[in-house]
MOPAC internal coordinates of N, CA, C and O (Angstrom, degrees):
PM7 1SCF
backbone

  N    0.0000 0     0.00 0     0.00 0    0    0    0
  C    1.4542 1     0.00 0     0.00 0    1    0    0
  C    1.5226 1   109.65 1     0.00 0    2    1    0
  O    1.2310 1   133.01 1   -42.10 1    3    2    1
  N    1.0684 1    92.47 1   137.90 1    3    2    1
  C    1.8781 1   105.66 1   174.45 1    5    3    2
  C    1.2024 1   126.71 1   -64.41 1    6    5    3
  O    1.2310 1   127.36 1   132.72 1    7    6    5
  N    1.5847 1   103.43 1   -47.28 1    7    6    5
  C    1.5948 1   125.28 1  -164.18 1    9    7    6
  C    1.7566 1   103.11 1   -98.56 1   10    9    7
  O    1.2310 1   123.37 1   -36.34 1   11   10    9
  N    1.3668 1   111.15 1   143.66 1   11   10    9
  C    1.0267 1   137.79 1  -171.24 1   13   11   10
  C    1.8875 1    92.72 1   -40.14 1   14   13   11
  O    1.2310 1   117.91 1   -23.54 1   15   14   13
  N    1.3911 1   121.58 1   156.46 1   15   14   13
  C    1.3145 1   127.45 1   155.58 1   17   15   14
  C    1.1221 1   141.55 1  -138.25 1   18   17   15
  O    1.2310 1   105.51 1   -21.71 1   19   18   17
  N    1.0360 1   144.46 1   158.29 1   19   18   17
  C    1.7479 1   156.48 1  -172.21 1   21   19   18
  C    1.2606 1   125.79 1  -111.85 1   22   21   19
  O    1.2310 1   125.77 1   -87.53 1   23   22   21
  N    1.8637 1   106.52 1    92.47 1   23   22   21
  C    1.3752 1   113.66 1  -176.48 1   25   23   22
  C    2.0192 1   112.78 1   -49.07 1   26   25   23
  O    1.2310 1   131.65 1   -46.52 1   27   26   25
  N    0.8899 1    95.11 1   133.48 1   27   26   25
  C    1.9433 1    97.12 1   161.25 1   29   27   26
  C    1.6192 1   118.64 1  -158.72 1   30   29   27
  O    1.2310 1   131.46 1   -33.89 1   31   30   29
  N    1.5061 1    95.49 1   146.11 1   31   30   29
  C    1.6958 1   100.34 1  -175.10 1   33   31   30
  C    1.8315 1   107.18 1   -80.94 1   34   33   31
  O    1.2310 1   113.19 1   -83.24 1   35   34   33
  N    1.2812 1   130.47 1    96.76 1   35   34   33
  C    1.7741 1   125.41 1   148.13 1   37   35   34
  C    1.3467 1    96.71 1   -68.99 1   38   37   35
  O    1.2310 1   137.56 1   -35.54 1   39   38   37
  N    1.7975 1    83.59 1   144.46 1   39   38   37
  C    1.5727 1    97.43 1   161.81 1   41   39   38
  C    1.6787 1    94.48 1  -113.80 1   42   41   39
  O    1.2310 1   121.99 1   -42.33 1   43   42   41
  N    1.3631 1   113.80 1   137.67 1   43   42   41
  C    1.8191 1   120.72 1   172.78 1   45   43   42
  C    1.4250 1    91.57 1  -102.80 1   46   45   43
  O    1.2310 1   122.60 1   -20.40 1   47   46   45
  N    1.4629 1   112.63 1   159.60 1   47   46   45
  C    1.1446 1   132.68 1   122.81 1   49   47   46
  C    1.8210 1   145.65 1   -41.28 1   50   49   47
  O    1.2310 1   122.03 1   -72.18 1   51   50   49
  N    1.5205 1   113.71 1   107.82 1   51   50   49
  C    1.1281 1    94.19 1  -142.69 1   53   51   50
  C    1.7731 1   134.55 1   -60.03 1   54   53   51
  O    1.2310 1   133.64 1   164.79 1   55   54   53
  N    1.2629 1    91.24 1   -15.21 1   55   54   53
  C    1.5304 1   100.50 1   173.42 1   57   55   54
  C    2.3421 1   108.59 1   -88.58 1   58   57   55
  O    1.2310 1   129.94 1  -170.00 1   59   58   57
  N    1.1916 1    98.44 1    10.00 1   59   58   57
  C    1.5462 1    90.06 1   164.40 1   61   59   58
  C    1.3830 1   108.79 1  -118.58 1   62   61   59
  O    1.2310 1   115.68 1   159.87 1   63   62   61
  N    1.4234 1   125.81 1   -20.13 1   63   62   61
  C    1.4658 1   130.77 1   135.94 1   65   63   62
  C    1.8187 1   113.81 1   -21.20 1   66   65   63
  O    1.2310 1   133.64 1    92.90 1   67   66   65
  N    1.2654 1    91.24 1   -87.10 1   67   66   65
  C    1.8796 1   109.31 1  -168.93 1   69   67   66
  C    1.9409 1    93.79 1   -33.88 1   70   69   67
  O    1.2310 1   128.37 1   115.83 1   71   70   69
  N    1.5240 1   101.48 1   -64.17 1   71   70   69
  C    1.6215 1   100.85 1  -175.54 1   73   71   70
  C    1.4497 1   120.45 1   -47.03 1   74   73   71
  O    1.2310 1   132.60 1   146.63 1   75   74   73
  N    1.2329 1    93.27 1   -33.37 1   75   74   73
  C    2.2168 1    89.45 1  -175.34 1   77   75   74
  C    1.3636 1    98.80 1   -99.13 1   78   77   75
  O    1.2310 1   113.98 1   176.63 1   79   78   77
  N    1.2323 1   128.99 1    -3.37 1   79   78   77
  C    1.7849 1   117.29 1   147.80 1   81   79   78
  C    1.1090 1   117.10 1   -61.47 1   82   81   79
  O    1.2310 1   119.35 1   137.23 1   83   82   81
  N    1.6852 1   118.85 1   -42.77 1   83   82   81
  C    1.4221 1   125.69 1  -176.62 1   85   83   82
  C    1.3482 1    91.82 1   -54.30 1   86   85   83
  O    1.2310 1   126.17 1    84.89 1   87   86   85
  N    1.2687 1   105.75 1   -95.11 1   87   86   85
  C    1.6262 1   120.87 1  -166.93 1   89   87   86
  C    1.4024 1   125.77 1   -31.99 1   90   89   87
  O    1.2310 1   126.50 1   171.69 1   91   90   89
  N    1.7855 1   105.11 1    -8.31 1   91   90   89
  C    1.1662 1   108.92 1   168.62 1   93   91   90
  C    1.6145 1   119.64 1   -92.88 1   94   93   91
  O    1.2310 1   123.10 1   145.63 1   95   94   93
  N    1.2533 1   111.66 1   -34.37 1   95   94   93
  C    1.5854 1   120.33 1   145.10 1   97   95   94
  C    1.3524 1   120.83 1   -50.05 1   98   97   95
  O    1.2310 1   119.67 1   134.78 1   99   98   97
  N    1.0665 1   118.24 1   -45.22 1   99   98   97
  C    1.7051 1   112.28 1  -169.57 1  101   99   98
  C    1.7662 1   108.87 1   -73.04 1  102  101   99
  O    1.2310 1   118.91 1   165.57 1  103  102  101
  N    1.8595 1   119.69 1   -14.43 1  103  102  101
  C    1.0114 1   128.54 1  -150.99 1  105  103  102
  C    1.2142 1   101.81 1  -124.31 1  106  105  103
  O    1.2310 1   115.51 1   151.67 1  107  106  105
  N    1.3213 1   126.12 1   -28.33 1  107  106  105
  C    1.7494 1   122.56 1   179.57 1  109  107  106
  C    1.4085 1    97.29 1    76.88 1  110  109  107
  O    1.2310 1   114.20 1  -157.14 1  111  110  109
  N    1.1956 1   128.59 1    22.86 1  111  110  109
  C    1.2620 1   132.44 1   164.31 1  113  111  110
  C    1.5904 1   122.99 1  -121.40 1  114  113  111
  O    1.2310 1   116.90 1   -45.61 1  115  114  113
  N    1.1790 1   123.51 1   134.39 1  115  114  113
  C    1.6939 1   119.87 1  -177.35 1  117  115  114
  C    0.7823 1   135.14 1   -82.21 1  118  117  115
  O    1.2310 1   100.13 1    -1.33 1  119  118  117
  N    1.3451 1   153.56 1   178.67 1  119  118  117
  C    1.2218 1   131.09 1  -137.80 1  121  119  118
  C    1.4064 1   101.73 1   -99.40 1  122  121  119
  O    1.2310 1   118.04 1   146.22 1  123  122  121
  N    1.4262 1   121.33 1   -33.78 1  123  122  121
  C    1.4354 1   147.70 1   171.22 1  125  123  122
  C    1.9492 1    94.82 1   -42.39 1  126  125  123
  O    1.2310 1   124.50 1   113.92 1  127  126  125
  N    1.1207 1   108.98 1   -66.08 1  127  126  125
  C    1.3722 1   105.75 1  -168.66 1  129  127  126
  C    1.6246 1   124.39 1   -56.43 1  130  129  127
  O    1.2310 1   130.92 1   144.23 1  131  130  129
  N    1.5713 1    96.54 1   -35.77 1  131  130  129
  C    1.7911 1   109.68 1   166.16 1  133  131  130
  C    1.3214 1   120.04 1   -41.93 1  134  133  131
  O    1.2310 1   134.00 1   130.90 1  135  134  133
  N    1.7375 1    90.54 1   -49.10 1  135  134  133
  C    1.9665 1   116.16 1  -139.11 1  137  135  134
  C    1.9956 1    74.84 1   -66.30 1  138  137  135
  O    1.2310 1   120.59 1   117.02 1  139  138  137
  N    1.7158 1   116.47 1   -62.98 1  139  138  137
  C    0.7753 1   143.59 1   176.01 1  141  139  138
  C    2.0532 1   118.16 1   -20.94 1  142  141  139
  O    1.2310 1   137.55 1   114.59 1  143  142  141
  N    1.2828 1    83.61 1   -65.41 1  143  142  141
  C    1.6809 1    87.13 1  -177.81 1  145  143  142
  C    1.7282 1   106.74 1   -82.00 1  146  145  143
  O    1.2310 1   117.85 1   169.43 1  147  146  145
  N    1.5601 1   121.70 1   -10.57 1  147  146  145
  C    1.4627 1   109.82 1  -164.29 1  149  147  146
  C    2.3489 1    78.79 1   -88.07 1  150  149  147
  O    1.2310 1   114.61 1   121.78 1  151  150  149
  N    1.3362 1   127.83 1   -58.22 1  151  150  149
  C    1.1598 1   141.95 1   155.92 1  153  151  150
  C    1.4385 1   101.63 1    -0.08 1  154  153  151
  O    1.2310 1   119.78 1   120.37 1  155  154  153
  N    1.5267 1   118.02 1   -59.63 1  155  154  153
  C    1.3317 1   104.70 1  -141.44 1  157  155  154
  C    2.0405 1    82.03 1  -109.57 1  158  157  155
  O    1.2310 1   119.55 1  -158.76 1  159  158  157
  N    1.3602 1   118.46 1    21.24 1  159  158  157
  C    1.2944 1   117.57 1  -178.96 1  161  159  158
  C    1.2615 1    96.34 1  -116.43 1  162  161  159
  O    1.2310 1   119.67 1   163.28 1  163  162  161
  N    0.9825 1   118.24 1   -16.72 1  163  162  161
  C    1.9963 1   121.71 1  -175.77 1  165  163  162
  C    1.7625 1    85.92 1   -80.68 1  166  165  163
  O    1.2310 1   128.39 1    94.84 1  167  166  165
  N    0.9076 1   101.44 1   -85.16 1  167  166  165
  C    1.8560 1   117.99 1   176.03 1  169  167  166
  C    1.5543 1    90.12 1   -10.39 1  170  169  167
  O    1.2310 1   116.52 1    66.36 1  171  170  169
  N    1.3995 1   124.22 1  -113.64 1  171  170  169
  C    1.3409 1   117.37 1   179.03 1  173  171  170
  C    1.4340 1   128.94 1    10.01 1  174  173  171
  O    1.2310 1   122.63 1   117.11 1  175  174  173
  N    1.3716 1   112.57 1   -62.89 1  175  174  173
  C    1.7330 1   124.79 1  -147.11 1  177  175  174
  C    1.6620 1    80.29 1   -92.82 1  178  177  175
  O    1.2310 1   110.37 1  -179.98 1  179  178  177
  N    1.4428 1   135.71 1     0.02 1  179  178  177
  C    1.4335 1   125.96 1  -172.30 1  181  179  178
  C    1.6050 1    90.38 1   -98.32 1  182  181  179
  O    1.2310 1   122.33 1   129.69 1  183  182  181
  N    1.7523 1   113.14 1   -50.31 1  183  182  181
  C    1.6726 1   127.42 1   179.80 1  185  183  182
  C    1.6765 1    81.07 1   -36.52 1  186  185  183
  O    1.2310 1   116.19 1    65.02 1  187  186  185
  N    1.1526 1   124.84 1  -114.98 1  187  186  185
  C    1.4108 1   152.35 1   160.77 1  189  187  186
  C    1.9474 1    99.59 1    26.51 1  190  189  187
  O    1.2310 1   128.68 1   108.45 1  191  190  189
  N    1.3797 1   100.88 1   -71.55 1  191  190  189
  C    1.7428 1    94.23 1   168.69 1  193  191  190
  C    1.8024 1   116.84 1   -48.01 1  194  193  191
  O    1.2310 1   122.13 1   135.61 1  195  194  193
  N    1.0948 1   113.52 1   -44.39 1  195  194  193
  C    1.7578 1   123.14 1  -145.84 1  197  195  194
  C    1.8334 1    75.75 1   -93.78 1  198  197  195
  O    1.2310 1   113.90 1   174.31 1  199  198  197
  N    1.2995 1   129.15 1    -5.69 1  199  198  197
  C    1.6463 1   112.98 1   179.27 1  201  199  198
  C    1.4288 1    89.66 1   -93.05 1  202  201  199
  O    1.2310 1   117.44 1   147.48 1  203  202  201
  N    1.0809 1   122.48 1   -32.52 1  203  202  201
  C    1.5824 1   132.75 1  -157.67 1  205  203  202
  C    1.6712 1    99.43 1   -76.65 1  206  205  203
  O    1.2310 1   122.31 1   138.23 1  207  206  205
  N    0.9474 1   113.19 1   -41.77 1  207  206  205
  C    1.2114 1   127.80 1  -162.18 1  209  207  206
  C    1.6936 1   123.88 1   -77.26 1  210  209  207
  O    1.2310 1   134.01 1   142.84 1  211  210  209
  N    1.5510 1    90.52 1   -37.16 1  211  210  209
  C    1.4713 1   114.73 1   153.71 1  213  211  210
  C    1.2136 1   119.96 1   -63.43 1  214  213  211
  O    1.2310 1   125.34 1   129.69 1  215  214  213
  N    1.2663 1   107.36 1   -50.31 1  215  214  213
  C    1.8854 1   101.92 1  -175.00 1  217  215  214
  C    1.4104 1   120.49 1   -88.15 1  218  217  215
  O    1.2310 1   127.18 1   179.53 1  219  218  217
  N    1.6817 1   103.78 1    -0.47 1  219  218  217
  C    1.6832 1   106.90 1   157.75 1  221  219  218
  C    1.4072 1   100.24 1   -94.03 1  222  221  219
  O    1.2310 1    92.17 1  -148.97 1  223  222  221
  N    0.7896 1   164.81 1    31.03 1  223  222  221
  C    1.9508 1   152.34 1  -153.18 1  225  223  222
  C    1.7847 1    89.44 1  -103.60 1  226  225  223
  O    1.2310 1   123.31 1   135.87 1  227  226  225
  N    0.9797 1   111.26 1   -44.13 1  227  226  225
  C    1.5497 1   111.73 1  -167.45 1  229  227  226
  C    2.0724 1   105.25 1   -76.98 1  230  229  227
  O    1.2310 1   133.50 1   174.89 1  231  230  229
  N    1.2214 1    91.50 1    -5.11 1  231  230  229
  C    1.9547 1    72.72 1  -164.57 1  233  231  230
  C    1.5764 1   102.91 1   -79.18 1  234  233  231
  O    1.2310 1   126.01 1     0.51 1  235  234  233
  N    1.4368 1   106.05 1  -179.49 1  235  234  233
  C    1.3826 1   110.63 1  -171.06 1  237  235  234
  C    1.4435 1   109.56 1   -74.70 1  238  237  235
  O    1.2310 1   102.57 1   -26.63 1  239  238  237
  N    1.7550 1   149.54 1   153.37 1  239  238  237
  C    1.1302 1   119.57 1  -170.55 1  241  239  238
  C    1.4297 1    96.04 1  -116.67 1  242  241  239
  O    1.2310 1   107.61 1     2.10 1  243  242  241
  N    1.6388 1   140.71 1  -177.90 1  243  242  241
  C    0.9722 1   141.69 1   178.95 1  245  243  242
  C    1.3679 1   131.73 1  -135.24 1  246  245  243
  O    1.2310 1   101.45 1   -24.14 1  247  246  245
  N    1.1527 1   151.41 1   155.86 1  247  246  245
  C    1.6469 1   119.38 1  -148.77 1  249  247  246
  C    1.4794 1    89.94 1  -119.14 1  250  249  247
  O    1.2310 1   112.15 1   -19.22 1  251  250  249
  N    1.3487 1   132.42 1   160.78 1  251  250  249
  C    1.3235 1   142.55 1   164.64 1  253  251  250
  C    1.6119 1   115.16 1   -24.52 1  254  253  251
  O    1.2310 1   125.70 1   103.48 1  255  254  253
  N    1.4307 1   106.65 1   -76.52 1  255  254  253
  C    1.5316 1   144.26 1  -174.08 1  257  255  254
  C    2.0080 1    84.47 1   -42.76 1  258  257  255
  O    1.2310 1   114.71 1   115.05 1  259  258  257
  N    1.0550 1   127.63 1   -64.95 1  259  258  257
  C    1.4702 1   149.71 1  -153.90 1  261  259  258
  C    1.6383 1    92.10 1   -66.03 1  262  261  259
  O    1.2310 1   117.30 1   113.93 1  263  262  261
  N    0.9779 1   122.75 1   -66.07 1  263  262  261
  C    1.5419 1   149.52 1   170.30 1  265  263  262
  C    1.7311 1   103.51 1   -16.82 1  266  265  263
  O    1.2310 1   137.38 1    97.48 1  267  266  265
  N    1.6778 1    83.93 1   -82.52 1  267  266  265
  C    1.6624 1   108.81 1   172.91 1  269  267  266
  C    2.0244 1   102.82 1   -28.17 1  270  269  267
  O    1.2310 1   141.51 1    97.79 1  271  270  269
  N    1.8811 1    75.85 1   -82.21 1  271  270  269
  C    1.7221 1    78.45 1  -168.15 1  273  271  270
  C    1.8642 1   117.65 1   -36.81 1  274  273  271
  O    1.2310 1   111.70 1   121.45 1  275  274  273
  N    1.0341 1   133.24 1   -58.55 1  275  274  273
  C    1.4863 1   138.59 1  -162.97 1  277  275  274
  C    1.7782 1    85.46 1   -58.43 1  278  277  275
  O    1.2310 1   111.89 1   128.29 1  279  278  277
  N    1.2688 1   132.89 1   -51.71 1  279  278  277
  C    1.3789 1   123.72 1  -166.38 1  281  279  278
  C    1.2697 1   102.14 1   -64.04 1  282  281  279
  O    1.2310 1   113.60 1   133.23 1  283  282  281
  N    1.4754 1   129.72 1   -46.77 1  283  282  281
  C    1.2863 1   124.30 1   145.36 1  285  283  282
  C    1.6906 1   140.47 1   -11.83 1  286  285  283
  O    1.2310 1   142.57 1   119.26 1  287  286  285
  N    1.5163 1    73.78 1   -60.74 1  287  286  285
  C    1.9458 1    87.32 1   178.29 1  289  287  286
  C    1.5475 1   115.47 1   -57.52 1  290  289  287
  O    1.2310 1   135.96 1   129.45 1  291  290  289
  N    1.6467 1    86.70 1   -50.55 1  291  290  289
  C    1.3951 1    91.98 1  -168.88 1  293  291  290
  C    1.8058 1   135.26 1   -85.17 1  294  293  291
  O    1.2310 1   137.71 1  -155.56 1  295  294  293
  N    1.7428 1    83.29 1    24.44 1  295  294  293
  C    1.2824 1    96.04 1   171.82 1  297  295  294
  C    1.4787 1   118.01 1    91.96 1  298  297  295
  O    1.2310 1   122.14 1   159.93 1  299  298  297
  N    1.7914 1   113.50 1   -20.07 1  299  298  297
  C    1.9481 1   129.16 1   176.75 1  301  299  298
  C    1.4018 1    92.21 1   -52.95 1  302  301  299
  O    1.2310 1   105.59 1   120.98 1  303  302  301
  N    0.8855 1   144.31 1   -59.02 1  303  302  301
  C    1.3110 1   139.51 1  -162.55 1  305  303  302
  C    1.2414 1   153.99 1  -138.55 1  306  305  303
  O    1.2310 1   120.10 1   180.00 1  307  306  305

């Protein structure tokens, strides 16, 4: 790695350990770099919700009970 880094202790589970050793053998990549890119792919897909989430904030909302009935109406169920 290029960029500066930040030691820290994870504790895994030992059978999700064993797998990202594998996959770190099978990949020429370490385990650090996995832990790292799967980390910074969770992060993302949360950015991605909280954008989503914003640009629904304004719509109309609908209640369970309300839901039901129209699926009702419309014959879903």
């Amino acid at each position: 790695m290029n960029v500066a880094v930040k030691r820290v202790t994870v504790y895994f589970d030992p059978s999700l350990h064993r797998v990202l050793r594998l996959k770190s053998a099978e990949t020429s990549r370490s385990v650090s770099e996995i832990v790292n890119e799967a980390v910074s792919m969770a992060l993302h897909e949360d950015l991605e919700d909280l954008e989503t989430f914003a640009h629904r904030a304004h719509e109309p909302t609908i209640s369970f009970e309300s839901a039901l009935k129209e699926l009702k109406r419309n014959g879903k169920i």
